[in-house]
C-alpha positions as MATLAB code, in Angstrom:
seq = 'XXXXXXXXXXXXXXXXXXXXXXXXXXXXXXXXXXXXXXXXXXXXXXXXXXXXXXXXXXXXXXXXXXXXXXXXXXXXXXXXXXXXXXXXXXXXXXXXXXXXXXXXXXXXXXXXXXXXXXXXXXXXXXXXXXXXXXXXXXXXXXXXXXXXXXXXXXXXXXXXXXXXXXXXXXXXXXXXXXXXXXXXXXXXXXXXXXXXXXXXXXXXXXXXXXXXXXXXXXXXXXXXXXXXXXXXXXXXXXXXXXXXXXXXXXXXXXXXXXXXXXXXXXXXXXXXXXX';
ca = [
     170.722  -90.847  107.137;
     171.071  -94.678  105.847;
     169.712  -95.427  102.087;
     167.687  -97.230  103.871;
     165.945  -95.041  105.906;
     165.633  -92.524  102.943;
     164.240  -95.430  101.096;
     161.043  -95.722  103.821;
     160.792  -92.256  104.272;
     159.987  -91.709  100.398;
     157.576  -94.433  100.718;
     155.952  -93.384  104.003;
     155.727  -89.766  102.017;
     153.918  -91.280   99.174;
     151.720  -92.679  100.947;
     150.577  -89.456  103.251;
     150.434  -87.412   99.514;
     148.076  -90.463   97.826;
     145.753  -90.399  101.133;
     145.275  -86.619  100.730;
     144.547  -86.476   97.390;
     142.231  -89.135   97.186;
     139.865  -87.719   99.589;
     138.166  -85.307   97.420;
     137.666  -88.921   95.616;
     136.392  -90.910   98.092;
     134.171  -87.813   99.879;
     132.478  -87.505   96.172;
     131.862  -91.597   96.325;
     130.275  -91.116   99.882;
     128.579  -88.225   98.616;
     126.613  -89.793   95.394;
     125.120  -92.116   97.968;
     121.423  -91.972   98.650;
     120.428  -94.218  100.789;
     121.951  -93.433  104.112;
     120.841  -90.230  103.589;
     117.195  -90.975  103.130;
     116.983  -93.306  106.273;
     119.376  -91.081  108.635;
     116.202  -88.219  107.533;
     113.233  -89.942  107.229;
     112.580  -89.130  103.858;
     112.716  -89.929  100.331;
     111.866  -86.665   97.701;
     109.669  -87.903   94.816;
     109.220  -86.511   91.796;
     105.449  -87.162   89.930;
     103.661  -85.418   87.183;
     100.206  -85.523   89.309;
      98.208  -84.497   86.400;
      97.013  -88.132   85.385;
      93.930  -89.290   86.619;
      93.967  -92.445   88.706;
      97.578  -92.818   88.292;
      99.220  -90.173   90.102;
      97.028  -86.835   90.580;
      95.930  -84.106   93.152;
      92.915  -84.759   95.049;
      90.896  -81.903   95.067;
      89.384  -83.124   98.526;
      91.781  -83.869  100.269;
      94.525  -81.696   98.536;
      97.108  -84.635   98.768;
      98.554  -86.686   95.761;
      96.297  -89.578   95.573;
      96.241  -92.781   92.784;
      98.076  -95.805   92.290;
     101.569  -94.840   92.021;
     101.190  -92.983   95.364;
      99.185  -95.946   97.213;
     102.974  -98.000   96.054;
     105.069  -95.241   96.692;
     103.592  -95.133  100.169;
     103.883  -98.638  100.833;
     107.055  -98.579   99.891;
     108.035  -95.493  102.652;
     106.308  -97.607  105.101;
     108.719 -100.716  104.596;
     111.592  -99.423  105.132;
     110.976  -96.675  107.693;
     110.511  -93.410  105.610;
     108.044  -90.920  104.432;
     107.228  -89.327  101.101;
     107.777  -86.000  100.280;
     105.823  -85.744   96.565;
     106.863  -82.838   94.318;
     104.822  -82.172   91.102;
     107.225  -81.343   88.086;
     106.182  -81.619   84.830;
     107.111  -84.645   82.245;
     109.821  -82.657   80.901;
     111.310  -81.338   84.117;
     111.578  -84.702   85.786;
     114.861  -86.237   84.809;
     116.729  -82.417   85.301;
     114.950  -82.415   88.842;
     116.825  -86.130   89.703;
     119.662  -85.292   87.542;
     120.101  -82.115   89.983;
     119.412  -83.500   93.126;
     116.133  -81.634   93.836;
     114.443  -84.590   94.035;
     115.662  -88.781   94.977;
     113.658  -90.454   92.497;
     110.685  -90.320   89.639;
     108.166  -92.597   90.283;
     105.539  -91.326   87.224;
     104.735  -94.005   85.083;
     107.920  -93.264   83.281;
     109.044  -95.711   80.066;
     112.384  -97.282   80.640;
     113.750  -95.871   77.031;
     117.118  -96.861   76.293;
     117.778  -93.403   75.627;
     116.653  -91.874   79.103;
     118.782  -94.748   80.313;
     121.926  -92.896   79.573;
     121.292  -90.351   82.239;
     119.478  -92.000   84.799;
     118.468  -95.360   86.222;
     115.765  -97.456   86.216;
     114.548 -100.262   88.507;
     112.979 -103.399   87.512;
     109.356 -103.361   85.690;
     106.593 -101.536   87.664;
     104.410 -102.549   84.830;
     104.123 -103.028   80.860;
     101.904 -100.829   78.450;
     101.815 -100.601   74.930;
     100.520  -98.108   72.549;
      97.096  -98.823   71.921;
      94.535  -96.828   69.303;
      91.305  -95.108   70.232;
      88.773  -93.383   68.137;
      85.078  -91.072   68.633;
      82.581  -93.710   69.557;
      80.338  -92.461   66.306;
      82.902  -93.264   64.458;
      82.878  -96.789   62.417;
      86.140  -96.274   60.053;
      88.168  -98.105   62.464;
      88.515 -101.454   63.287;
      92.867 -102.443   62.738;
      95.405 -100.481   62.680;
      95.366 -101.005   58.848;
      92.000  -99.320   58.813;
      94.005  -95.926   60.282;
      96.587  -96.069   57.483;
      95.221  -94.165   54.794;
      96.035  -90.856   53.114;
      93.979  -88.272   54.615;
      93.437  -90.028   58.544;
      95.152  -87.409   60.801;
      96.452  -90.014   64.120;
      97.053  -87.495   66.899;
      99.580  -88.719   69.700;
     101.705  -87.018   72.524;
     104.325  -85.142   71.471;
     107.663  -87.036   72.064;
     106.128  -90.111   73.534;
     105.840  -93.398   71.779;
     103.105  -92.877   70.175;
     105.400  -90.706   67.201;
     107.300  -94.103   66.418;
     103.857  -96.052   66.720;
     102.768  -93.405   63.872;
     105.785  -93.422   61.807;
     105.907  -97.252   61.981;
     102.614  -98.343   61.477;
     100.410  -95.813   60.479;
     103.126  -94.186   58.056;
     100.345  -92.919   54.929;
      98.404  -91.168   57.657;
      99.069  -87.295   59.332;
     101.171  -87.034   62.390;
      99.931  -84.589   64.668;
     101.713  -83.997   68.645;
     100.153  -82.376   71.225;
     101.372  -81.579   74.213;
      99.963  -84.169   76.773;
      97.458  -87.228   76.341;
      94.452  -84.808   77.673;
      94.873  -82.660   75.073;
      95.368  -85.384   72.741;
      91.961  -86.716   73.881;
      90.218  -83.399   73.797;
      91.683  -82.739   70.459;
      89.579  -86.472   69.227;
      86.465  -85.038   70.191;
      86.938  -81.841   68.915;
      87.436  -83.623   65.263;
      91.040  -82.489   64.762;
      92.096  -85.839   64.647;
      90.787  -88.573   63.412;
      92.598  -91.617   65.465;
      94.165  -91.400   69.031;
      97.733  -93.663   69.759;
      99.160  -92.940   73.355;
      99.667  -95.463   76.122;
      96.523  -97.987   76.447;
      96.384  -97.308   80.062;
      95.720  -93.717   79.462;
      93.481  -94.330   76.841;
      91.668  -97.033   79.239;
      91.686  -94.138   82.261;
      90.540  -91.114   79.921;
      87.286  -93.048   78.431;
      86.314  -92.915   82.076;
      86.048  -89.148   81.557;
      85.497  -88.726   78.268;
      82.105  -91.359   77.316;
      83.085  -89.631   73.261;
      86.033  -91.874   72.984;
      86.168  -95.603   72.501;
      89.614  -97.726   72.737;
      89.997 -100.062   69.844;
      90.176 -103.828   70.522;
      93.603 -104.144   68.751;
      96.772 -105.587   69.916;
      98.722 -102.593   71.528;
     102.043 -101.849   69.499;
     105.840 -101.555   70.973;
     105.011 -102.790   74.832;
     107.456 -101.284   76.832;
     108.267 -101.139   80.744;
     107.978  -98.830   82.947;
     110.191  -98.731   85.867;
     111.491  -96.263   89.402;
     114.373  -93.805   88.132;
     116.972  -92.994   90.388;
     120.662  -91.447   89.336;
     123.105  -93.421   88.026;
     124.869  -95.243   90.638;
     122.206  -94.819   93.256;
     122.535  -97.112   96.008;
     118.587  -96.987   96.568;
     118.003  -99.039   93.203;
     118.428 -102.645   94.713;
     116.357 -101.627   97.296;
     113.724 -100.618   94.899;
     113.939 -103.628   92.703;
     113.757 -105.697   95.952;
     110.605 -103.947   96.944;
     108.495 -104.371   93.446;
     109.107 -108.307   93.859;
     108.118 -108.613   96.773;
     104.672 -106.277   96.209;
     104.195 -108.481   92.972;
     104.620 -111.794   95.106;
     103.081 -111.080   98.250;
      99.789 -109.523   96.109;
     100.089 -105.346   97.454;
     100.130 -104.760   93.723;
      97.305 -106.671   92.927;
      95.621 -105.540   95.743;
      96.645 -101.785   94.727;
      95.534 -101.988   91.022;
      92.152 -103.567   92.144;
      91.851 -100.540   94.510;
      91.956  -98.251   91.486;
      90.033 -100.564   88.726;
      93.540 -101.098   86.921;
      93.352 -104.246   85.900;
      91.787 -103.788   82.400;
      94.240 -100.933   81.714;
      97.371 -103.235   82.318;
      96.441 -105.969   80.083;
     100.612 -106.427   79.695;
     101.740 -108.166   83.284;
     105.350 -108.972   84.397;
     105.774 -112.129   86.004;
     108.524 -111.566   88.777;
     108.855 -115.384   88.934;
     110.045 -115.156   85.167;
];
């Protein structure tokens, strides 16, 4: 056997040993892929929390999710070819649900947080809220935020959400107190546990619907933040997403949509897609 032809032989040997062991590599690649895989079945797993009225909820009639984010998620099945399987999880069980494949997305009216974005995500705006501060309609102490920071004013607030740093920031003399979610939050208000209400102003605007004891504040909402469509990291679906919410915003299906639902008062913060 020439040098030569020991030479090639090496080579042709390297090349047969980097082909096999980069197919673990490129199968994973393949693998983390979602698209494909939705289309090829017909269907895309979403994740809600369907315990927020309007929004994303259970209808008790029909015993179907039903709401806003549903009417888009729907609409968005329908344009490219797909249907929606909706899962209910709650708040905290949504990101481990994507994170471990049970579901392909979270479409919940979820905050695009820097911090959630180190595990997942997130498309483009769906739509802008800010923290906004509510109060019992009998009661006249409040007109600012200033007016809620005072020694003694107790300022309930979601535990975890935004409201916290709304507290801490602006409201820093008065009592932080969490509750679990923005219903109990509310309840808690008219019970006289708290004295002031900070959460999301479209939950605040949705929950006065319900409960005719509470009255939302006309103040400037604090720390306006996005909301946006998580998917994994990586996920091949997100462009399609993003591509999706500018066109609904342009062509007027979320206009149309938020009418539908009596929305537009609750998202007083609008993205312009032509921006």
């Amino acid at each position: 056997m020439t040098q030569r032809t020991k030479v090639w032989l090496l080579l042709a040997l390297l090349v047969v040993f980097a082909s096999v062991t980069m197919l673990p590599f490129v199968a994973q690649a393949e693998d983390s892929q979602d698209l494909n895989r939705i289309v090829k079945n017909s269907k895309i797993i979403v994740g809600m929390e369907l315990g927020v009225a309007v929004r994303s909820f259970m209808n008790t009639d029909t015993k179907k999710p039903d709401g806003m984010e549903v009417d888009l998620v729907n609409e968005f099945c329908k344009r490219i070819g797909v249907k929606a399987e909706i899962v209910d999880i709650t708040w905290d069980g949504l990101i481990p649900a994507l994170v471990s494949g049970r579901i392909d997305t979270i479409i919940s009216g979820m905050c695009r947080k820097e911090l959630r974005t180190l595990t997942v995500d997130f498309s483009d705006p769906e739509w802008i809220l800010g923290q906004g501060l509510a109060c019992r309609k009998d009661d006249n102490r409040f007109t600012t935020w200033e007016s809620a920071n005072k020694d003694g004013i107790k300022a309930g607030c979601t535990l975890g959400g935004i409201g916290e740093d709304v507290v801490k920031t602006y409201l820093p003399k008065a009592k932080l107190m969490t509750f679990p979610s923005y219903n109990q939050t509310a309840l808690a208000l008219i019970a006289k546990q708290i004295d002031v209400w900070i959460d999301d102003d479209f939950l605040q605007v949705v929950s006065i619907r319900e409960h005719s004891q509470v009255k939302c504040l006309p103040v400037k909402s604090k720390m306006a933040i996005a909301t946006g469509w998580a998917v994994r990291k990586g996920s091949d679906l997100l462009p399609v997403m993003n591509n999706f919410l500018y066109n609904a915003k342009s062509d007027g299906t979320f206009d149309r949509i938020v009418k539908k639902w009596d929305l537009s008062e609750a998202m007083n913060v609008h993205w312009d897609p032509l921006d």
